[in-house]
C-alpha positions, 0 to 999 in steps of 0.5 A, a space after each residue: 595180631 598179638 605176640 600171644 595170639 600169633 601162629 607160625 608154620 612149622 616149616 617156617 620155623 624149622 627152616 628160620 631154626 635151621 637158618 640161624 644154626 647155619 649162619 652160627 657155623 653149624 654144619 648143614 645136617 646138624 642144623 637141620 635134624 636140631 632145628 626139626 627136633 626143637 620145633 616138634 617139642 614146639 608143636 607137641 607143646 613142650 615149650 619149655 623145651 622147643 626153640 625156647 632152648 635155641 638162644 642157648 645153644 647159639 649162646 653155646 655154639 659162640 663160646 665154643 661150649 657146643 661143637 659145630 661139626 664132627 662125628 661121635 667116637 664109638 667107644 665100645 660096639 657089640 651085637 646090640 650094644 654101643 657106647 659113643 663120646 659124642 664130643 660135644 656135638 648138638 644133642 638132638 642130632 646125636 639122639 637121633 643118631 643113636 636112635 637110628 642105630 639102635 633101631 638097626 639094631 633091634 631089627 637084627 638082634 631084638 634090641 638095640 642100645 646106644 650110650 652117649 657121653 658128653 653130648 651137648 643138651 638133647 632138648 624135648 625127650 617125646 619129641 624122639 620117640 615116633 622116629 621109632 614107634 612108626 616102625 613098630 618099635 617100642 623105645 626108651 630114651 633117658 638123659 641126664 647133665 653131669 654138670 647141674 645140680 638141681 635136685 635133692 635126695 629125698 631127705 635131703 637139702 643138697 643138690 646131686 641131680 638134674 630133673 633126670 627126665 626119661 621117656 618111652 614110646 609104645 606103639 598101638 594098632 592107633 596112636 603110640 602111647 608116648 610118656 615124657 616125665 622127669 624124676 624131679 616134680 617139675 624141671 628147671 626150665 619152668 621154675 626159671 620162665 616163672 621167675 622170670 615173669 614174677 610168677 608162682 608155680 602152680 603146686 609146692 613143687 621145690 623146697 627152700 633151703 630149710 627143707 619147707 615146700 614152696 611154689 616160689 621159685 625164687 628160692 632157687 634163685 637167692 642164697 642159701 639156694 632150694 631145690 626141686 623137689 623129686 617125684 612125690 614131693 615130701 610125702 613120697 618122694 623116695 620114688 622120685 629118687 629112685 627113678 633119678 638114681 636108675 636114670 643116672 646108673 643107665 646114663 652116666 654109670 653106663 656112659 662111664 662119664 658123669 658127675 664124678 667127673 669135671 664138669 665140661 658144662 652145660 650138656 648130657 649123657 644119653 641112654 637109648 634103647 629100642 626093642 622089636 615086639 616081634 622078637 619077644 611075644 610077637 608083634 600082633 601079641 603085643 598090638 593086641 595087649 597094649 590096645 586093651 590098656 588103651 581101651 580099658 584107660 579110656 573107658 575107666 570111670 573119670 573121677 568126679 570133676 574131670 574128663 577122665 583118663 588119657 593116654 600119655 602123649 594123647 594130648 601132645 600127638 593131638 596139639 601137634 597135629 592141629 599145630 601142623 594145620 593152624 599154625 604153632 603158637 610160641 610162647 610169647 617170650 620165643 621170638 623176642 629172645 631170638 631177635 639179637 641173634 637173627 638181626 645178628 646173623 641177617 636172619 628174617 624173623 618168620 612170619 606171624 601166619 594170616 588169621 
């Protein structure tokens, strides 16, 4: 079986994710709520953002750079607002701290918000928002790193943001409506993979140090570095910048921690937020709107060459469930990336399942 054609069970990877999180010191819980997050990006399809992350933060968790145990500090409470330092503890535990917490929240108040400063990095955004959306609650969670530049204003050749991503889960009488976009035209993850492997990106996304677009992502590799380009590229990219501006003011300027602070290194600030339909027009009401958007999108003529309209997550909530049945198919470059790290800590790679 080869490496691109290889299957594994998901709980073969959580359990081999979390085995190698423990073994670097991670305290239990941690490791095992990391290990879950980064293996649902995996199943959804974000393999960007699934266990091709885990050889950095073990990288990170050795440097001392990623906190291996603790609690987050509560800065600031009212009755549906939080505001947390969490003191450079494992991201995607944290996200799912403050989702839990908000949730709490919205059931007594409506809505609920966390705020979280000094995270470490919180992997896939998508792969949160059914933790909410199966309750009835719709979600937003937003992220940002204050130490990355990656992205230029529109207009403008100098980095001052990170792909800013924000996501957004909305339950419906079936599936929720699950989006995960970023404020950038594609994200550091992908252009970094390509150039490793030589290869181009698929549309003029960046723009080299000239201000000219460009699928190579060379140019942010090589001096005078590009960027990414935002959301709407050349042409409409004052969109993109606005969104990035928005993210950053409900993360870092809420957080009250961000780029106009130093730099602590690889991580992120966080803006959750979870709203209880049933405190606003009523939970029936707001079944019944978003069950028409989904009718109305999927019964929209499809544009000549393509299969029509879907809903955002539909493709992901889809792959993930034929993954739990046949098996996850990692990116080829995964567990080779993994394999110090396991021979290093005693580890067994898992298993390739039986065709």
């Amino acid at each position: 079986m080869s490496a691109a054609s290889a299957r594994h069970d998901a709980a073969a990877l959580r359990a081999f994710a979390h085995a190698l999180l423990a073994r670097a010191g991670v305290r239990d819980d941690i490791a095992q709520t990391t290990a879950a997050v980064l293996v649902e990006g995996d199943l959804m399809g974000h393999t960007t953002h699934g266990l091709a992350l885990l050889p950095g933060y073990l990288g990170e968790l050795e440097r001392g750079s990623m906190a291996k145990a603790g609690e987050p500090l509560v800065l600031a409470q009212r009755a549906a607002t939080q505001a947390w330092d969490g003191a450079r503890l494992p991201g995607p535990w944290l996200t799912v701290r403050a989702l839990d917490a908000a949730i709490a929240m919205a059931r007594d108040a409506g809505t609920g918000s966390v705020v979280i400063r000094r995270a470490h990095h919180i992997a896939c955004l998508a792969a949160y928002l059914t933790r909410a959306t199966t309750q009835g609650f719709a979600a937003l969670v937003l992220s940002s790193d204050p130490a990355m530049r990656s992205v230029a204003p529109f207009g403008a050749l100098t980095p001052v943001f990170t792909p800013n991503p924000l996501a957004a889960g909305f339950p419906t009488s079936g599936d929720p409506i699950l989006l995960d976009i970023s404020a950038s035209l594609t994200t550091n993850g992908l252009t970094a993979r390509l150039h490793e492997a030589g290869e181009r990106l698929p549309h003029a996304w960046l723009q080299d140090a000239q201000g000219n677009a460009t699928a190579d992502p060379a140019v942010l590799f090589t001096e005078p570095k590009g960027t990414l380009l935002p959301l709407g590229g050349l042409d409409a990219g004052h969109k993109g910048y606005a969104l990035g501006l928005l993210v950053e003011a409900l993360t870092g300027g809420l957080a009250g921690f961000g780029r106009a602070d130093p730099s602590e290194g690889w991580g992120a600030t966080v803006f959750v937020q979870v709203l209880d339909p049933a405190a606003f027009g009523g939970s029936e009401a707001f079944a019944r709107q978003m069950d028409w958007l989904v009718r109305a999108c999927h019964d929209a003529a499809p544009r000549p060459g393509t299969q029509g309209a879907r809903l955002p997550g539909e493709r992901g909530l889809a792959l993930a469930r034929q993954q739990a049945r046949e098996g996850v198919a990692l990116y080829p470059a995964i567990l080779p990336a993994l394999t110090p790290w396991a021979a290093r800590y005693g580890v067994a790679l898992p298993a390739a399942r039986a065709a």
